[in-house]
C-alpha positions in Angstrom: 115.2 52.2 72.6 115.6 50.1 75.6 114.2 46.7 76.0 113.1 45.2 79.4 114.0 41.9 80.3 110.9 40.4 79.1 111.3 41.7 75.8 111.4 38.7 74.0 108.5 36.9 75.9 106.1 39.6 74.8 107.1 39.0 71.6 106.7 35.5 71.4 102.8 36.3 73.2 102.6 38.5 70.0 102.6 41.9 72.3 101.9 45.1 69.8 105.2 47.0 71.0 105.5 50.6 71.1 107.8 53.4 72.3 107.2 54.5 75.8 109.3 56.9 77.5 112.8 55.9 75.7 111.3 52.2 76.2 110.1 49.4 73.9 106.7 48.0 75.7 103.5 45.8 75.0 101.2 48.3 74.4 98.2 45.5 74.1 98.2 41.7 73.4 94.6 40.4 72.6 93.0 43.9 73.0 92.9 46.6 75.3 89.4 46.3 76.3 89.7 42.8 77.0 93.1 43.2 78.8 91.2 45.8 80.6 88.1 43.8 81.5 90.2 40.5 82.7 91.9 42.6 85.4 88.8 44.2 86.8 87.2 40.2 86.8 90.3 38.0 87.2 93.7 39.2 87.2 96.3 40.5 85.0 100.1 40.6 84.9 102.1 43.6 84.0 106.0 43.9 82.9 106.6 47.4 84.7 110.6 46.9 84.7 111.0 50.4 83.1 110.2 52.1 86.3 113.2 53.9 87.7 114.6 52.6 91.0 116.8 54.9 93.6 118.4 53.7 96.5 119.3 56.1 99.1 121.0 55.6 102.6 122.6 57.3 105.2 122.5 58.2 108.3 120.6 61.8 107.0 118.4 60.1 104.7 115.1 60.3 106.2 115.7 64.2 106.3 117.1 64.4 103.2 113.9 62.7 102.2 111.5 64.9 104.1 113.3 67.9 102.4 112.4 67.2 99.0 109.3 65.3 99.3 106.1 67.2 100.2 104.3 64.0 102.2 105.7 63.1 105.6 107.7 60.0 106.3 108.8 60.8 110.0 106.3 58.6 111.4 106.8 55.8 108.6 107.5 52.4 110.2 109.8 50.3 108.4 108.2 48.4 105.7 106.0 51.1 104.5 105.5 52.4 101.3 104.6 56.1 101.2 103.7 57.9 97.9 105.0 61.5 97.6 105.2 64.1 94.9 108.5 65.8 94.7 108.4 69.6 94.1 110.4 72.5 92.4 110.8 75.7 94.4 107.4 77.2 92.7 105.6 74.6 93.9 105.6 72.5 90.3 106.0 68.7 90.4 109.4 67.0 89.5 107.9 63.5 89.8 105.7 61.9 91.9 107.1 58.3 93.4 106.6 55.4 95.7 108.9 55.9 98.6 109.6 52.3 100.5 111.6 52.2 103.9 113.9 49.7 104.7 115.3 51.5 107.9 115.9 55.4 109.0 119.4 54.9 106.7 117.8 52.8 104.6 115.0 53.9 101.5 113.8 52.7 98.1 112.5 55.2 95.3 110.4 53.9 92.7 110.2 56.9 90.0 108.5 56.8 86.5 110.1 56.0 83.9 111.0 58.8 81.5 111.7 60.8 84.6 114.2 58.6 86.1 117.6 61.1 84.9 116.0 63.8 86.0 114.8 62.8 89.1 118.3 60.9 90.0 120.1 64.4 88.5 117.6 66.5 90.4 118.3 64.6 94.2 122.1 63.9 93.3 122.1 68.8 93.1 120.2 68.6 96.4 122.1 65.9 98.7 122.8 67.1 101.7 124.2 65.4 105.2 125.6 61.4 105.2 123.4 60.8 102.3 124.5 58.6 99.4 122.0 58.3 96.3 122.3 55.4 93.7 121.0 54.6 90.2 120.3 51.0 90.2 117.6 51.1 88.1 119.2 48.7 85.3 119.7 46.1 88.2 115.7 45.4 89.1 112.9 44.1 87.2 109.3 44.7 88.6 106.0 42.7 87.6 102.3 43.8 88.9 99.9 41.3 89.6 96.3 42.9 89.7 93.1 42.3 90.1 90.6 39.9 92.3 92.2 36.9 92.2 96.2 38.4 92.3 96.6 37.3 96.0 95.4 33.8 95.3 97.4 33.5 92.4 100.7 35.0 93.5 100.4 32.5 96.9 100.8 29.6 94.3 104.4 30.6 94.3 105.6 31.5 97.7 104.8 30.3 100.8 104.9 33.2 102.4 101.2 34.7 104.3 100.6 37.2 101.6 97.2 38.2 103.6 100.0 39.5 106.0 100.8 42.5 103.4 98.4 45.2 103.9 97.8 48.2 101.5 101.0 50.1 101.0 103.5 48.0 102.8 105.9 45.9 101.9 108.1 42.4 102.9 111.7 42.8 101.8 112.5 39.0 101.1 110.0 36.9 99.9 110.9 34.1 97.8 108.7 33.8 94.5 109.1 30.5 92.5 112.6 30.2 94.1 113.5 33.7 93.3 114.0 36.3 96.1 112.2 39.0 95.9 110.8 42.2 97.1 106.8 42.3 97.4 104.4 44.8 98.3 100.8 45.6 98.0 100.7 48.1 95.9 99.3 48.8 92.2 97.9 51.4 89.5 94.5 49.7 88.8 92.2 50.5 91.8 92.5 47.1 92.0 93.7 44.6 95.0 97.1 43.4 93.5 100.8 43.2 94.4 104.5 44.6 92.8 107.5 42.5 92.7 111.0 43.6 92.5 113.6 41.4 91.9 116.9 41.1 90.1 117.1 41.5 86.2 117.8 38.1 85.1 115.0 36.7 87.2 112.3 38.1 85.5 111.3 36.0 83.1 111.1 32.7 85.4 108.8 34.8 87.4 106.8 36.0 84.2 106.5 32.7 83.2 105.7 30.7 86.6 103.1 33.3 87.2 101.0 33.2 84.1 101.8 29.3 84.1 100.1 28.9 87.6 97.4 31.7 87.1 96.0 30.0 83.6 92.9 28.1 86.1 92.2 31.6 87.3 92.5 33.4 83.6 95.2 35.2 84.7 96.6 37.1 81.2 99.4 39.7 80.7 98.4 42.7 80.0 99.9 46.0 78.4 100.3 50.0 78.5 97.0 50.6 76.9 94.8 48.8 80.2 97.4 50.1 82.6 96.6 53.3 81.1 92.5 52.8 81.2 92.3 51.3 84.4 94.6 54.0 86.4 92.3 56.2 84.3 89.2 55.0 85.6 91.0 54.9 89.3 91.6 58.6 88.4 95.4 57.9 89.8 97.7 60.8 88.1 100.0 59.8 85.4 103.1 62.3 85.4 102.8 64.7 82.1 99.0 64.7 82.3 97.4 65.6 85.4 101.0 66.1 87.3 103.9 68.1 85.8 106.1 71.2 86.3 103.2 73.4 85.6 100.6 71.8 87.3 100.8 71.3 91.0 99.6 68.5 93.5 97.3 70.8 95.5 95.9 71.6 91.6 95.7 67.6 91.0 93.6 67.3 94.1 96.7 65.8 96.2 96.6 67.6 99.1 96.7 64.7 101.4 100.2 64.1 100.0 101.3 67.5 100.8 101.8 68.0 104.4 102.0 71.3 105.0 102.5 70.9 108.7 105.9 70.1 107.8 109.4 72.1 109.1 110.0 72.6 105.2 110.3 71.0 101.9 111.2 72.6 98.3 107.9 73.7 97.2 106.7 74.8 100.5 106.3 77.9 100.3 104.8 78.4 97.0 102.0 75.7 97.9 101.5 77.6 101.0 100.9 80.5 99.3 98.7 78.8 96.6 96.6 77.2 99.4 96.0 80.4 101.3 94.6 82.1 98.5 92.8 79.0 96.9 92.9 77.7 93.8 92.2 79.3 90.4 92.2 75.9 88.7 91.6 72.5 89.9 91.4 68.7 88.8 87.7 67.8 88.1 86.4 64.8 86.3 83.3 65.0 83.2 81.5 62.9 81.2 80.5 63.6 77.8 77.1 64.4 77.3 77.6 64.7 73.2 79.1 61.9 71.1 83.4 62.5 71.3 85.8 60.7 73.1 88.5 63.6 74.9 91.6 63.7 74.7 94.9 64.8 76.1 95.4 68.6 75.6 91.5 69.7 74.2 90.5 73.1 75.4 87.8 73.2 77.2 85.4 76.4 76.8 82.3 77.7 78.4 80.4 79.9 75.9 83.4 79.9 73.5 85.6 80.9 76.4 88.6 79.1 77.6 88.3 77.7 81.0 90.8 74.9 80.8 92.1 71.6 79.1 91.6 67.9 79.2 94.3 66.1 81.0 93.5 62.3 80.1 90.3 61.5 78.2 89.1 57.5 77.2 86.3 55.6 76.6 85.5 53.7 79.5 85.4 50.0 79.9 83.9 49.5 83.2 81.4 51.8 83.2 80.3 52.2 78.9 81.0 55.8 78.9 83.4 58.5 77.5 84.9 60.3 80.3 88.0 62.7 81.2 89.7 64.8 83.6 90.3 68.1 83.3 92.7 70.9 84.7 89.8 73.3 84.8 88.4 77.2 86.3 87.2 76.1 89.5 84.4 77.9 89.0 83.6 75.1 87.4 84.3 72.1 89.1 80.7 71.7 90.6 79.4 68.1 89.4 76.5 68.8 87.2 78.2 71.6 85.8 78.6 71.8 81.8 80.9 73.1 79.3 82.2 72.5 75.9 85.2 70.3 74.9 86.3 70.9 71.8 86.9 67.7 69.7 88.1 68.1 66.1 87.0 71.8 66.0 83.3 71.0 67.2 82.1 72.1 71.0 80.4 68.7 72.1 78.8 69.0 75.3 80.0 67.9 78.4 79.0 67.8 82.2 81.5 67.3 85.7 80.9 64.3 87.2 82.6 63.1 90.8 86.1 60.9 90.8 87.4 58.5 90.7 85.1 57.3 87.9 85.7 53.5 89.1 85.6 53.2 92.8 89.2 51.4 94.2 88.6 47.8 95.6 91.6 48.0 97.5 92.5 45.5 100.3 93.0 47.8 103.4 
């Protein structure tokens, strides 16, 4: 298993560690409802080093980029961060990433974590031009500050305007309690919050000057069980679930990420196709109407007959309820419509409801 650089502090902050994509990680410290709770209220820090991180530059890189990625990035100034789903030729999803620009030569790829081979393998078979693609995952370390009072907290160590990042842009040097750093305003919480990438070693000075700092504000760190409920509520896709090779974006309900306008991408075609005829099957979120919480992979029926599958499935925090989403008929995807989920052999009643569940409180 690997170990971030923070291993050892979650230890000593008695974080329950689990296996996570090849990764030993905090799944929860005090609780994940609590964890949960404090970063929809406060704020809460995350050790999200197991990301994967791709460099790629060239002069071709930008349309090497717009090859295999279905969103756009010709009009991307520098500094943005642009998320993308990155196809196979039938239109199935190989990953979907955070793309940051530097420069036309110069790009970032933040990739999840158990994907991170493949994804390098997969764009190392499909360079083309004066492109030059590196691994240097094992050389960053990224934290995520989230929630309401992030911004106030992570300005205790920098001097630089934080306010001046806006949503889904970035500042390449920022210096964070002496360490430089890369910081952008981005998250997986629906929350207002920030990501910082730095080098390795620096890590745990930053761990520990932020939660240091943030203690006036109740600033905790928090594990993979919150991340997981609160992109959840968000309804953000997690890779595996409501993305993978079998299911595509336009399926996910990411067709503002796929940008069919385009010259071409890998995929195209086969999206194309899919969004001429319409889709069979489609993303929809529900709400239990019988006692059950649902969970990854239940069948969902409708008089006994199979109209699709839960995707993710949890009890909600914010809002008191059991909820899921569901790869469903699309016949079906109507809000107020019901159907079975079958939990432990036993239809319990559910009904479609609209997503996301927990509405974002991004800062635009």
């Amino acid at each position: 298993m690997k170990k971030t650089p923070l291993y050892e502090k979650h230890l000593a902050l008695n974080g329950k560690m689990i296996e996570f994509g090849g990764w030993l990680l905090p799944v929860e410290y005090t609780g994940i409802i609590e964890e949960h709770r404090q970063v929809r209220e406060a704020a809460g820090l995350f050790d999200v080093s197991h990301m994967g991180e791709i460099l790629v530059r060239g002069k071709d890189a930008g349309a090497f980029l717009q090859q295999i990625l279905t969103n756009d990035l010709s009009k991307a100034p520098d500094g943005k961060v642009i998320y993308s789903p990155m196809c196979y030729e039938g239109g199935g999803v190989v990953d979907d990433l955070l793309v940051y620009k530097y420069a036309d030569d110069h790009y970032l790829l933040v990739v999840n974590a158990a994907n991170t081979g493949k994804d390098f393998d997969w764009i190392k078979d499909h360079l083309s031009g004066d492109v030059d693609a590196v691994n240097v995952s094992d050389s960053w370390a990224q934290l995520a500050i989230q929630g309401p009072f992030a911004e106030e907290i992570l300005q205790e160590g920098t001097d630089f305007p934080l306010k001046d990042i806006r949503f889904y842009t970035f500042v390449p040097e920022v210096t964070v309690f002496g360490v430089q750093a890369m910081v952008s305003r981005t998250g997986y919480t629906g929350e207002d919050g920030f990501e910082i990438y730095m080098p390795a070693d620096k890590a745990p000075k930053v761990w520990e000057s932020l939660l240091e700092v943030g203690r006036p504000k109740c600033l905790m760190p928090v594990g993979l069980g919150a991340r997981d409920t609160l992109r959840f509520e968000a309804a953000l896709p997690l890779y595996g679930h409501e993305l993978s090779a079998e299911i595509t974006p336009l399926e996910a309900g990411l067709s503002a990420f796929v940008k069919l306008d385009k010259d071409s991408f890998i995929g195209k075609e086969a999206l194309q196709i899919q969004y001429n005829q319409g889709l069979t099957r489609r993303l929809a979120g529900f709400e239990m109407v019988g006692r059950g919480i649902p969970r990854s992979g239940y069948e969902i029926v409708d008089n006994g007959n199979p109209i699709g599958f839960v995707t993710s499935g949890s009890f909600s925090p914010s809002l008191g309820k059991n909820l899921g989403l569901a790869m469903i008929d699309s016949r079906f995807c109507l809000p107020g419509t019901e159907f079975d989920v079958i939990i432990r052999n036993k239809a319990v009643r559910a009904k479609v409801c609209e997503i996301p569940f927990y509405r974002k409180k991004y800062r635009k």
